[in-house]
MARBA-3410 file (N, C-alpha, C, O; in Angstrom, 1 decimal):
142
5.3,-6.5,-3.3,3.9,-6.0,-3.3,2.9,-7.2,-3.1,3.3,-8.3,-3.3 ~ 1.6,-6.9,-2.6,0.8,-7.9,-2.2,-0.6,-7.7,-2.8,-1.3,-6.8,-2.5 ~ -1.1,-8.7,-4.1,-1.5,-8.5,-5.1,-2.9,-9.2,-4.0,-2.5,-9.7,-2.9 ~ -4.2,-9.2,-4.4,-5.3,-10.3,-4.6,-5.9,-10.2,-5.5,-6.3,-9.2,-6.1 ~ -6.3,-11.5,-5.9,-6.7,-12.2,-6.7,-7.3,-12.9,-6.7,-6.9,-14.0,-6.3
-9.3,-13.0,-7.3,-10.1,-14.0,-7.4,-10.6,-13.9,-8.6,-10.4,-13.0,-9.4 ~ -11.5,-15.4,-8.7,-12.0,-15.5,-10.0,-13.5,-16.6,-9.5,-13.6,-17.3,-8.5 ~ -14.5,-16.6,-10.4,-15.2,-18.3,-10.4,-14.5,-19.0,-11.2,-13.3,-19.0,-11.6 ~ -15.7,-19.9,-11.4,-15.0,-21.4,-12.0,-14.7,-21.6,-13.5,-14.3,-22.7,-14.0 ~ -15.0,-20.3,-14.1,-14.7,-19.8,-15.7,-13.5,-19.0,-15.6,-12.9,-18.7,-16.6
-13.1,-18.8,-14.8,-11.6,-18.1,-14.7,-10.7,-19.0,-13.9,-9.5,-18.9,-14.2 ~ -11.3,-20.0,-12.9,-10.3,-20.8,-12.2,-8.8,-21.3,-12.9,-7.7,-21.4,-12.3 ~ -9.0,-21.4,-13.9,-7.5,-21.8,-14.7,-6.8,-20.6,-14.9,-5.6,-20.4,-14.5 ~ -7.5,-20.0,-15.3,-6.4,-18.8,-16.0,-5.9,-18.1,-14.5,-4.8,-17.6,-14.4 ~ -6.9,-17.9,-13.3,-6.2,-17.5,-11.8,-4.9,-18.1,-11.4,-4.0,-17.6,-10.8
-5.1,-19.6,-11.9,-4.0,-20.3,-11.1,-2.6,-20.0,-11.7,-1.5,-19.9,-11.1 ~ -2.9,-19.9,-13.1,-1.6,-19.8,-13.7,-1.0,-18.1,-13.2,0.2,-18.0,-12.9 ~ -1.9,-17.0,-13.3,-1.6,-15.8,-12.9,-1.2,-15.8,-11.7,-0.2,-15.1,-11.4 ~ -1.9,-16.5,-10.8,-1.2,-16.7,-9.5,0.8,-17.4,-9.2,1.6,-17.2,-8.3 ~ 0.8,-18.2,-10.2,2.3,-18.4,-10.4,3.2,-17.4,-10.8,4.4,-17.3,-10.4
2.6,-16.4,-12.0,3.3,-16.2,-13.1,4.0,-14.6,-11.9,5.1,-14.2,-11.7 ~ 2.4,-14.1,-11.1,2.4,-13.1,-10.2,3.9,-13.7,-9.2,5.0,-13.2,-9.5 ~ 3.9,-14.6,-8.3,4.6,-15.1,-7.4,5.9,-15.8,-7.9,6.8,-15.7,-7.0 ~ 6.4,-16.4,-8.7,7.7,-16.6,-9.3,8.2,-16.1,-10.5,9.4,-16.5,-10.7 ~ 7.6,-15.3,-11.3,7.6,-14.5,-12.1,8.2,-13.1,-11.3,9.4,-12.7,-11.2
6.7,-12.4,-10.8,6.9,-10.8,-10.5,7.5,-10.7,-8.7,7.8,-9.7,-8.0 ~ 7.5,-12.2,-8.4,8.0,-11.6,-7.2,7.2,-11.3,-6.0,7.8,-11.2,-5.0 ~ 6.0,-11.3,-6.0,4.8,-11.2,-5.4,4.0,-11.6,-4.9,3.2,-12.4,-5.5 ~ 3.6,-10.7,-3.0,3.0,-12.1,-2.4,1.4,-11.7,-3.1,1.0,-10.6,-3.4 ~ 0.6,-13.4,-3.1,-0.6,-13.3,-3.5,-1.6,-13.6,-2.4,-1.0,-14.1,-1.4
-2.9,-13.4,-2.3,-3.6,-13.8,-2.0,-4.3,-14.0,-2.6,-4.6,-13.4,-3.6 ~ -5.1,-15.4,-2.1,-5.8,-16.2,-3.3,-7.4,-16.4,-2.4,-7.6,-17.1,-1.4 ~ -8.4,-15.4,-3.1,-9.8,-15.3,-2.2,-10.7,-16.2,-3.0,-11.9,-16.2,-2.6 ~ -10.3,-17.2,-4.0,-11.0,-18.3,-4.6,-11.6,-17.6,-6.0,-11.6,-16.4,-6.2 ~ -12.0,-18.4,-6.6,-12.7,-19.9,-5.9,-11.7,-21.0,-6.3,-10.9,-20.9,-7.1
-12.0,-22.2,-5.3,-10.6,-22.8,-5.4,-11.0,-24.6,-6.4,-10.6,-25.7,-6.0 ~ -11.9,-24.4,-7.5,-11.9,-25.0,-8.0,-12.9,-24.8,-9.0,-13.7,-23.9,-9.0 ~ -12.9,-25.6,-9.9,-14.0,-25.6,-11.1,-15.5,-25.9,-10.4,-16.3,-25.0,-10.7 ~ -15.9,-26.5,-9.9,-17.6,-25.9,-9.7,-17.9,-24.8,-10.3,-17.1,-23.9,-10.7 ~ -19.4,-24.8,-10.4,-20.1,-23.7,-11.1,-20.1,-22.5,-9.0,-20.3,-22.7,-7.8
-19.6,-21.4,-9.8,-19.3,-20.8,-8.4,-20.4,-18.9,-8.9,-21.1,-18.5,-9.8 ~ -20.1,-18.5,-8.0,-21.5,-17.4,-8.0,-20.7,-16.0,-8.2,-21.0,-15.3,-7.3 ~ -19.9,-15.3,-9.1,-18.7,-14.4,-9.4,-19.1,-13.5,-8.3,-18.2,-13.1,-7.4 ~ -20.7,-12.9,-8.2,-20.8,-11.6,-7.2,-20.2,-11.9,-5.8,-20.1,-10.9,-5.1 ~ -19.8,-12.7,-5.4,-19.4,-13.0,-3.7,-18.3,-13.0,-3.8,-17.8,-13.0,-2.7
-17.4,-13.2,-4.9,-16.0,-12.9,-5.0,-15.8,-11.6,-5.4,-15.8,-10.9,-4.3 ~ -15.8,-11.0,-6.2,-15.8,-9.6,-6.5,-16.3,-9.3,-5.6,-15.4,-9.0,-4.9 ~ -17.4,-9.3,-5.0,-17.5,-8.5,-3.3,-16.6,-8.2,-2.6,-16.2,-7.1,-2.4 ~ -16.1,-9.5,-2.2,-14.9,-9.5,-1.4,-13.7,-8.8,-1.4,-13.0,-8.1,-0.6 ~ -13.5,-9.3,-2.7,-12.3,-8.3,-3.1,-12.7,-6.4,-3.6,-11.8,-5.7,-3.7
-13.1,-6.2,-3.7,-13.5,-5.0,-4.0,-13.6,-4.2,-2.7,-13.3,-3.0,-2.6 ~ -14.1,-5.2,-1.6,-14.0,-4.2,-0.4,-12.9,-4.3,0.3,-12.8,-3.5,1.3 ~ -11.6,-5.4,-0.1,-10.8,-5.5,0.6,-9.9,-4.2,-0.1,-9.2,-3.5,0.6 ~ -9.8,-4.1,-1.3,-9.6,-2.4,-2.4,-9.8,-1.4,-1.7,-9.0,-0.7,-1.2 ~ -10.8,-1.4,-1.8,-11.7,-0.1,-1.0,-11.6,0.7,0.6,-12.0,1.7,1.1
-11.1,-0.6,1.0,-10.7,-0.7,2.7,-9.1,-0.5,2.5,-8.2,-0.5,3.4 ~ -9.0,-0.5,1.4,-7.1,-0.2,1.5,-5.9,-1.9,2.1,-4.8,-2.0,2.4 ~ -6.8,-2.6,2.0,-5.8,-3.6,2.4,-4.9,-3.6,1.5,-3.9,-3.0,1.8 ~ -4.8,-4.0,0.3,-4.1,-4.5,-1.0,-4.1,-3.3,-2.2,-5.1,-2.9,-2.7 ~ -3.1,-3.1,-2.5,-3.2,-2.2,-3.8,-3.5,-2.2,-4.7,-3.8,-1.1,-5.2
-3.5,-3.6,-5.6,-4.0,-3.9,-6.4,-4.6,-5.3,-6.2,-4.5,-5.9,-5.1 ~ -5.3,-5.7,-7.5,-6.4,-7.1,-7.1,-6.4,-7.2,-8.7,-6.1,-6.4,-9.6 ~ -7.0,-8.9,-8.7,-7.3,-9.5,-9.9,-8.6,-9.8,-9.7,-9.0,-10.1,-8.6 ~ -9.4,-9.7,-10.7,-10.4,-10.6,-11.5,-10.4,-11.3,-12.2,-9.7,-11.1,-13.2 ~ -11.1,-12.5,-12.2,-11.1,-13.1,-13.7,-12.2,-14.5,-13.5,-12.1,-15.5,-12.7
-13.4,-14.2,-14.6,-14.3,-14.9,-14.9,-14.7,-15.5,-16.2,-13.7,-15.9,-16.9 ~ -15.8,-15.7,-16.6,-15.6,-16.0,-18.0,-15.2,-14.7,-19.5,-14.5,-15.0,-20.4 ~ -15.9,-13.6,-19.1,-15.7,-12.8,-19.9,-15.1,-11.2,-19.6,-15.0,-10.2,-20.4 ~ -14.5,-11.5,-17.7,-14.4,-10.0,-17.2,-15.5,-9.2,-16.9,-15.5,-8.4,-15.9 ~ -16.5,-9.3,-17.6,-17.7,-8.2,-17.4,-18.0,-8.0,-16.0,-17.7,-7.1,-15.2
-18.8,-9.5,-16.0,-19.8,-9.7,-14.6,-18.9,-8.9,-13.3,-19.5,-8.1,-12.6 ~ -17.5,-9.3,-13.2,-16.6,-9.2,-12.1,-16.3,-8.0,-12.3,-15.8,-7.6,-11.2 ~ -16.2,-6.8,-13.5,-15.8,-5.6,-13.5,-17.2,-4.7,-13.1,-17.2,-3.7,-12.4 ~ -18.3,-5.2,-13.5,-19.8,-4.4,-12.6,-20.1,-4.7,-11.6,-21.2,-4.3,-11.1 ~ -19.3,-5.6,-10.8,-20.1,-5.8,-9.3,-18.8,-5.1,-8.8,-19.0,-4.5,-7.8
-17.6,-5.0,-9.2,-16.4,-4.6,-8.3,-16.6,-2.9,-8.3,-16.4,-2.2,-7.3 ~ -16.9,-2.4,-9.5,-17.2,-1.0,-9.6,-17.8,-0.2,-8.7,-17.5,1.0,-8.5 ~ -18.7,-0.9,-8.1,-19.7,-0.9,-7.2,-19.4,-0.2,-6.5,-20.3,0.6,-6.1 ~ -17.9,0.1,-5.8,-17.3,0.7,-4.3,-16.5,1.7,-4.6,-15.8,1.9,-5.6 ~ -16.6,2.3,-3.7,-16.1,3.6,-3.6,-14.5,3.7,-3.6,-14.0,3.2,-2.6
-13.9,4.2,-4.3,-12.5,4.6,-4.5,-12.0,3.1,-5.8,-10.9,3.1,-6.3 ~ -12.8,2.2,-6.2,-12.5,1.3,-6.9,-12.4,1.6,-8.4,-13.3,2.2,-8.9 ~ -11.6,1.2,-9.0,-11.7,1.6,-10.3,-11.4,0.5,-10.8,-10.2,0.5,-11.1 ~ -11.9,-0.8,-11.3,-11.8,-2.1,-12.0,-11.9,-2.0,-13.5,-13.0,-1.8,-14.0 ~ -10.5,-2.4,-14.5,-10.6,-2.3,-15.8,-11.1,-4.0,-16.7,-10.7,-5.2,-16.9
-12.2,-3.3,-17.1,-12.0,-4.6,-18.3,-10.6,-4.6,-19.4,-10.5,-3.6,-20.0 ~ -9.7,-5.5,-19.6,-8.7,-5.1,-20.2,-8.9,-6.4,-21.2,-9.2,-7.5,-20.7 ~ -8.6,-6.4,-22.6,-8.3,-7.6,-23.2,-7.0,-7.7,-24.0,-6.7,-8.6,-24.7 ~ -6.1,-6.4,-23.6,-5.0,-6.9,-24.2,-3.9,-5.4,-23.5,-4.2,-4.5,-22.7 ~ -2.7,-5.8,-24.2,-1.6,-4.6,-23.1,-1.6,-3.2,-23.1,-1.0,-2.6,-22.3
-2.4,-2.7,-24.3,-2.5,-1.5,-24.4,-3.4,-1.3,-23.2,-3.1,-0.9,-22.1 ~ -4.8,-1.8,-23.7,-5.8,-1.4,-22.1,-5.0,-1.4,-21.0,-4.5,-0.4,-20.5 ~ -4.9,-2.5,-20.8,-4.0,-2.7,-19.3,-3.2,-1.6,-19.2,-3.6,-1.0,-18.2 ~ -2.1,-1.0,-19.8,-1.1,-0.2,-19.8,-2.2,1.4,-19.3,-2.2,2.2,-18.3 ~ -3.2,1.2,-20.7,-3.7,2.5,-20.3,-4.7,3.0,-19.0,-4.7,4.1,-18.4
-5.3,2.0,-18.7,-6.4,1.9,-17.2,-5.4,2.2,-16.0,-5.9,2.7,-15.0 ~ -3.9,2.0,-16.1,-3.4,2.5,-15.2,-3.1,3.8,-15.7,-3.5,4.6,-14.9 ~ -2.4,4.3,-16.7,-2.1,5.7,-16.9,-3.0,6.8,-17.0,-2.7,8.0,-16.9 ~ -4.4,6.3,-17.2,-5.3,7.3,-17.3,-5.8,7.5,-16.5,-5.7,8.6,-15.9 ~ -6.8,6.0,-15.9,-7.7,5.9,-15.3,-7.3,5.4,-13.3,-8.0,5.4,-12.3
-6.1,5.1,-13.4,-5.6,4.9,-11.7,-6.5,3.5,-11.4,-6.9,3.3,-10.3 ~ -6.7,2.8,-12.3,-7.3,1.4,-12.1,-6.5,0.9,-11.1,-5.3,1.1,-11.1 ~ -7.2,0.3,-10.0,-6.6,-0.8,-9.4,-7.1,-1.9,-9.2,-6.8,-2.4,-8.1 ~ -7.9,-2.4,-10.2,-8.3,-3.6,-10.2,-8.4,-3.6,-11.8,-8.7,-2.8,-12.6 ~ -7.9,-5.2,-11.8,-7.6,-5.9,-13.7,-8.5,-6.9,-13.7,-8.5,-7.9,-13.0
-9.4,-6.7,-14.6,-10.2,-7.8,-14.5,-10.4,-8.5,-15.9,-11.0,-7.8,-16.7 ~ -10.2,-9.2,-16.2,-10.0,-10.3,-17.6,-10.8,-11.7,-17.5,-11.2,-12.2,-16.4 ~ -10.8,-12.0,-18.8,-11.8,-13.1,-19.3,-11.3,-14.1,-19.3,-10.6,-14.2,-20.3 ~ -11.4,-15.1,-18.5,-10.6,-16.8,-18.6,-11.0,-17.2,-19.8,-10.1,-17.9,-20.2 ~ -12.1,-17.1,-20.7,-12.6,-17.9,-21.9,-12.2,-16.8,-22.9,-12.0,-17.3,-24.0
-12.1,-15.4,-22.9,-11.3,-14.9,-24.2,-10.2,-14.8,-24.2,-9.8,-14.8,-25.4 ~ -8.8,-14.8,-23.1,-7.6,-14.5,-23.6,-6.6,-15.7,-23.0,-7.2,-16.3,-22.2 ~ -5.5,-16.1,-23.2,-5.0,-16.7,-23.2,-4.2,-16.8,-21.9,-4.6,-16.1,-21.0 ~ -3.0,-17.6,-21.8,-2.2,-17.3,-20.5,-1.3,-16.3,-20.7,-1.1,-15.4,-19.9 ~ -0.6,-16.4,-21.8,1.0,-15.9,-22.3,0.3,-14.1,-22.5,1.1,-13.2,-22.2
-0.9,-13.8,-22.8,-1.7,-12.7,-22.9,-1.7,-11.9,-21.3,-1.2,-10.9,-20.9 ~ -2.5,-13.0,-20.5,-2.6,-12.5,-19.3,-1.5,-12.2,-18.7,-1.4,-11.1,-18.2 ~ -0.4,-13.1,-18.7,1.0,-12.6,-18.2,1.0,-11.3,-18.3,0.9,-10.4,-17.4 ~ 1.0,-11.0,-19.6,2.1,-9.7,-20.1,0.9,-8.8,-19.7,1.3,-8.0,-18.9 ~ -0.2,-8.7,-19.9,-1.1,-7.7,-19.1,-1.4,-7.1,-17.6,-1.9,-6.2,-17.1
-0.6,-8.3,-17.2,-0.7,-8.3,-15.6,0.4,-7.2,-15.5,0.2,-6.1,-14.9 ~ 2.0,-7.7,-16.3,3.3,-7.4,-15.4,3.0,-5.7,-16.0,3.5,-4.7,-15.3 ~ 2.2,-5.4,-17.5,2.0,-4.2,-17.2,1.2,-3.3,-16.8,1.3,-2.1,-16.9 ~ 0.0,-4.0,-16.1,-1.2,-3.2,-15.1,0.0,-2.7,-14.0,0.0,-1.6,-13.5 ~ 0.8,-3.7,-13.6,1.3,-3.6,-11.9,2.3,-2.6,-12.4,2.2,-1.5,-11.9
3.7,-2.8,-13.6,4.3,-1.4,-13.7,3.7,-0.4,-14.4,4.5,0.5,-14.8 ~ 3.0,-0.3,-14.5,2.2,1.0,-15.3,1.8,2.0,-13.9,1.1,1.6,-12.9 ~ 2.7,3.7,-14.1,1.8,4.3,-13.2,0.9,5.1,-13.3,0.6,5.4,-14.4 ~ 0.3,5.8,-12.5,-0.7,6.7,-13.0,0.1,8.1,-13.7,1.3,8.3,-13.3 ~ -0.5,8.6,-14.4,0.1,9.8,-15.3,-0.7,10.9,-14.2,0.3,11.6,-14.0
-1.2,11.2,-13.8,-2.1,12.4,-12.4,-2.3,13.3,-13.6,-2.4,12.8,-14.7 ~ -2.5,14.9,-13.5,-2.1,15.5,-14.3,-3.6,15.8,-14.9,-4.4,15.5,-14.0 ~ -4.2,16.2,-16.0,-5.4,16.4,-16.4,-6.0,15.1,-16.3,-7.2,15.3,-16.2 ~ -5.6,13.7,-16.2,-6.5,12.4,-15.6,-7.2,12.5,-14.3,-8.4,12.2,-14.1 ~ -6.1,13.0,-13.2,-6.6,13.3,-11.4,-8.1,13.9,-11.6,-9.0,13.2,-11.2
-8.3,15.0,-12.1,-9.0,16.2,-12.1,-10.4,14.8,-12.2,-11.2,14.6,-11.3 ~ -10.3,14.0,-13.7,-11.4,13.2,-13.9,-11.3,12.1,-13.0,-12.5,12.2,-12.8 ~ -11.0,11.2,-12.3,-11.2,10.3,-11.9,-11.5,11.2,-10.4,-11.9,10.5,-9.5 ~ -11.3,12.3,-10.1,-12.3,13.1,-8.7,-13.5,12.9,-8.6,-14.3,12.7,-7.7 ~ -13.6,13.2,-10.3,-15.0,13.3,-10.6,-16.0,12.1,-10.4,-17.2,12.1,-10.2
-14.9,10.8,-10.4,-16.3,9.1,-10.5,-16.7,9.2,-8.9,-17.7,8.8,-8.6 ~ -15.9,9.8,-8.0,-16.7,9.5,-6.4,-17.2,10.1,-5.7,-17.7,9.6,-4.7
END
């Protein structure tokens, strides 16, 4: 599977490591839309980016990750067929896919850890949607 993945310069660390943990870990190719270093970087022009490459159907799933998730879960929301979860631990994660058909994970480089984001990641990506009385509501967000 062919994940992407950005972040600013408050998530730059915790990207790099998900970007490993994604590709010799889960097996998967990444794309990496930046930012590609600690400078102070501008989150809306990443979440742009990726949100429309979502939305346009290139990639099936995508990462976020800034200082606290927020910023990058309200500008990614933005687009049509997008569903970006704030997640801070595996239940969310687990659930944004079974409920909600999330395909975008978006997490906090300054609240959660690496060993956290791992295990959130590997189960956003195997988690699938449950359809079913969820479908009916998520017709409803577009």
């Amino acid at each position: 599977m062919k994940v992407v993945i950005g972040s600013d310069h408050a998530g730059f660390d915790l990207k790099e490591e998900i970007k490993l943990f994604l590709r010799e870990d889960l097996g998967h190719e990444v794309e990496d839309i930046g930012v590609y270093g600690r400078d102070s970087a501008d989150y809306p022009l990443v979440a742009h980016r990726l949100a429309k490459d979502i939305a346009a159907g290139r990639y099936p799933f995508g990462i976020l990750i800034c200082g606290t998730g927020i910023g990058m879960s309200i500008v990614a929301n933005r687009y049509k067929g997008v569903r970006a979860a704030l997640c801070h631990d595996i239940l969310t994660a687990r659930l944004s896919r079974q409920h909600n058909n999330a395909n975008i994970l978006a997490m906090g480089g300054r609240l959660i850890g690496v060993t956290l984001a791992e295990e959130m990641t590997r189960e956003f990506l195997a988690t699938s949607f449950e359809g079913g009385r969820h479908e009916r509501r998520i017709k409803q967000i577009d």
